[in-house]
Backbone as CSV, one residue per row, in Angstrom:
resi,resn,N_x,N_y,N_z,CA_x,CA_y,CA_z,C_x,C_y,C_z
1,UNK,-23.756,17.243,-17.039,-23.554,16.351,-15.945,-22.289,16.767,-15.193
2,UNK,-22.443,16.745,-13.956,-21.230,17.047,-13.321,-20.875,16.036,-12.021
3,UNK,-19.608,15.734,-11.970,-19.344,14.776,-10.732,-18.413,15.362,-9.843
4,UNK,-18.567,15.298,-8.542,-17.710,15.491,-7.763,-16.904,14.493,-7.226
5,UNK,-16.046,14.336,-6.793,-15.090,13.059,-5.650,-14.586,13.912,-4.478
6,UNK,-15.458,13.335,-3.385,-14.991,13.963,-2.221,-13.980,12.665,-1.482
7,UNK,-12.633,12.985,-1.339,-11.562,12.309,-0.595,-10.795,13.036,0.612
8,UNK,-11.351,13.588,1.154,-10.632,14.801,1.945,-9.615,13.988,2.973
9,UNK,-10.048,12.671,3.392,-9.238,12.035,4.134,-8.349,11.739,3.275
10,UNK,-8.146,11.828,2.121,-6.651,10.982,1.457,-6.112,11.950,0.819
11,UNK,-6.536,13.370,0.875,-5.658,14.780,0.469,-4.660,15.420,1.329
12,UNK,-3.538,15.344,0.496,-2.422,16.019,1.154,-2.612,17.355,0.916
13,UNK,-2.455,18.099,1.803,-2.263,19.660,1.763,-0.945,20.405,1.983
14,UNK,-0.322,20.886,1.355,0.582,21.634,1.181,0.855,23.190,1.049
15,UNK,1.545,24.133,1.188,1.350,25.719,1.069,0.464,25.700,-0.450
16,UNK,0.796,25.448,-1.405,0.285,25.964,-2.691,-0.253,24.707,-3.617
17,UNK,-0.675,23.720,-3.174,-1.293,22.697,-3.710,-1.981,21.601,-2.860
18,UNK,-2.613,21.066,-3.174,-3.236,19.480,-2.588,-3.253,18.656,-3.356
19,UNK,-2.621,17.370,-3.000,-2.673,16.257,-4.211,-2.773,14.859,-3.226
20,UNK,-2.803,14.037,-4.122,-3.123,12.450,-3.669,-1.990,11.240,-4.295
21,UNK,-1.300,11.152,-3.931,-0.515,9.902,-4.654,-0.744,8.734,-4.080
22,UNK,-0.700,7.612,-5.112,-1.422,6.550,-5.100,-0.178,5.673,-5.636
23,UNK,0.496,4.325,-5.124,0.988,3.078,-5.706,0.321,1.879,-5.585
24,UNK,0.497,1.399,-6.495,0.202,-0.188,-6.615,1.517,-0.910,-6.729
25,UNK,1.838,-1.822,-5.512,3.145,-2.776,-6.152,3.134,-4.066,-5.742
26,UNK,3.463,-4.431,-6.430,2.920,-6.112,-7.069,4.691,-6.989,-7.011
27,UNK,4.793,-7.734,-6.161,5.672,-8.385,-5.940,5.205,-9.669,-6.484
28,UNK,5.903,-10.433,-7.903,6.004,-12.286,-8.222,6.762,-12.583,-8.363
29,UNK,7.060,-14.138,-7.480,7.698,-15.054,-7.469,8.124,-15.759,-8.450
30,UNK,9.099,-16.082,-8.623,9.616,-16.905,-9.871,8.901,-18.122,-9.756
31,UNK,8.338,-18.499,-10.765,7.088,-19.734,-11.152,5.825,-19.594,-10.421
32,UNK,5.845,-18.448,-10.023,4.406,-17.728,-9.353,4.161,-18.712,-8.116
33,UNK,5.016,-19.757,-7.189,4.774,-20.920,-6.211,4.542,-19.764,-5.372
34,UNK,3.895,-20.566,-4.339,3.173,-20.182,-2.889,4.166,-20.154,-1.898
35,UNK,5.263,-19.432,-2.067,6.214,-18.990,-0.984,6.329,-17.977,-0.037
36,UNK,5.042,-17.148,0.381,4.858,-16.097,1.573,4.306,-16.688,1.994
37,UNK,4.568,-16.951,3.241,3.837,-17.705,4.158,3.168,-16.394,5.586
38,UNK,2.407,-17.012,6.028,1.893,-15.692,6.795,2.999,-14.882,7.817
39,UNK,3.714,-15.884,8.130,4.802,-15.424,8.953,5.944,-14.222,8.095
40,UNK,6.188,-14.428,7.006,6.904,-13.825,5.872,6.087,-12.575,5.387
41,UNK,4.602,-12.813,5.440,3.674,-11.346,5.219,3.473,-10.602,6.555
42,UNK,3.906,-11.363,7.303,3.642,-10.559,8.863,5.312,-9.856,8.784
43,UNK,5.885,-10.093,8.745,7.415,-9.741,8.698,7.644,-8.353,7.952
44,UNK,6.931,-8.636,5.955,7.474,-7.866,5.034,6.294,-6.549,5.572
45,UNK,5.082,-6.850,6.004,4.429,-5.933,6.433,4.886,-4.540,7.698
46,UNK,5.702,-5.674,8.128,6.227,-4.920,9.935,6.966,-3.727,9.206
47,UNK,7.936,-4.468,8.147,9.034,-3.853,7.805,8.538,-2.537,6.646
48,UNK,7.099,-2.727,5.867,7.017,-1.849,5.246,5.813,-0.762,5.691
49,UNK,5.359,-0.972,7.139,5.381,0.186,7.970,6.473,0.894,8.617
50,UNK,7.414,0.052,8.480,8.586,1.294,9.492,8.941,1.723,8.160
51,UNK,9.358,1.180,7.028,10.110,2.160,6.288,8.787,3.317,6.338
52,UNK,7.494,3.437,5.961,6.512,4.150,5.630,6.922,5.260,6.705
53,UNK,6.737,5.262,8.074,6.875,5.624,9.215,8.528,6.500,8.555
54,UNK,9.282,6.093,8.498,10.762,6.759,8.661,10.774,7.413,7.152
55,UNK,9.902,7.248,6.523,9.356,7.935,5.215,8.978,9.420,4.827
56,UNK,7.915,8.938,6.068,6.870,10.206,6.411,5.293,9.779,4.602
57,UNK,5.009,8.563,4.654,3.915,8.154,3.748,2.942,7.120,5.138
58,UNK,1.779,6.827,4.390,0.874,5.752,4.896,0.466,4.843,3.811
59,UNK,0.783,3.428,4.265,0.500,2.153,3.831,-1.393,2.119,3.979
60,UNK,-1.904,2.269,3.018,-3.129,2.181,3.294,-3.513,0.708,2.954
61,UNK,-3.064,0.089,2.733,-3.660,-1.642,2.480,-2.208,-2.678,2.022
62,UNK,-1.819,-3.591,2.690,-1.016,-4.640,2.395,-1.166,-5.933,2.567
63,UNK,-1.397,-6.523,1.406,-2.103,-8.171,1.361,-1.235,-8.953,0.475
64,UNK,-1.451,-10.309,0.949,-0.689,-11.455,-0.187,-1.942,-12.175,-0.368
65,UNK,-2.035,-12.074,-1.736,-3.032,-12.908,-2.931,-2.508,-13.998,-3.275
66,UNK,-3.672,-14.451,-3.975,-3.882,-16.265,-4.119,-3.197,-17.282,-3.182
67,UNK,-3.514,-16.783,-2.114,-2.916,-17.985,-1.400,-4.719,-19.029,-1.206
68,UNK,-4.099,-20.370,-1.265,-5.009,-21.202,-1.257,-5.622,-22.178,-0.066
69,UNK,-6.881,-22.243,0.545,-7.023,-23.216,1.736,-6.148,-24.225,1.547
C-alpha cells in the first residue's frame, strides 16, 4: 500500500530542502471564563497578522472557542 500527501500549497521551498511547519497555540484563561470578546479577537487577530507579516510566516486560521449564544 502506498500513500501519497499532496500539499504543494503549504510547502516551503528552499535551496536544498522543502518543509512545512505547523503550530498549534492555545491561549486559557484563568478559570477558563468567557473573557475575549469579539472586539478583543478582532484586535489579538490584527495584531497577530502584523507580527506574522513583519515575521515573514502565514497565519493560516485564528479562532476563539467555546464561546456561547
Amino acid at each position: 500500500m502506498r500513500y501519497t500527501m499532496r500539499m504543494k500549497d503549504n510547502l516551503i521551498y528552499s535551496r536544498t530542502c522543502v518543509y512545512n511547519i505547523n503550530y498549534h497555540v492555545v491561549w486559557s484563561v484563568k478559570y477558563r471564563k468567557k473573557v475575549i470578546t469579539p472586539e478583543i479577537e478582532a484586535a489579538m487577530n490584527q495584531r497577530a497578522q502584523e507580527t506574522a507579516k513583519e515575521k515573514g510566516f502565514t497565519v493560516h486560521l485564528f479562532e476563539v472557542g467555546g464561546r456561547r449564544p
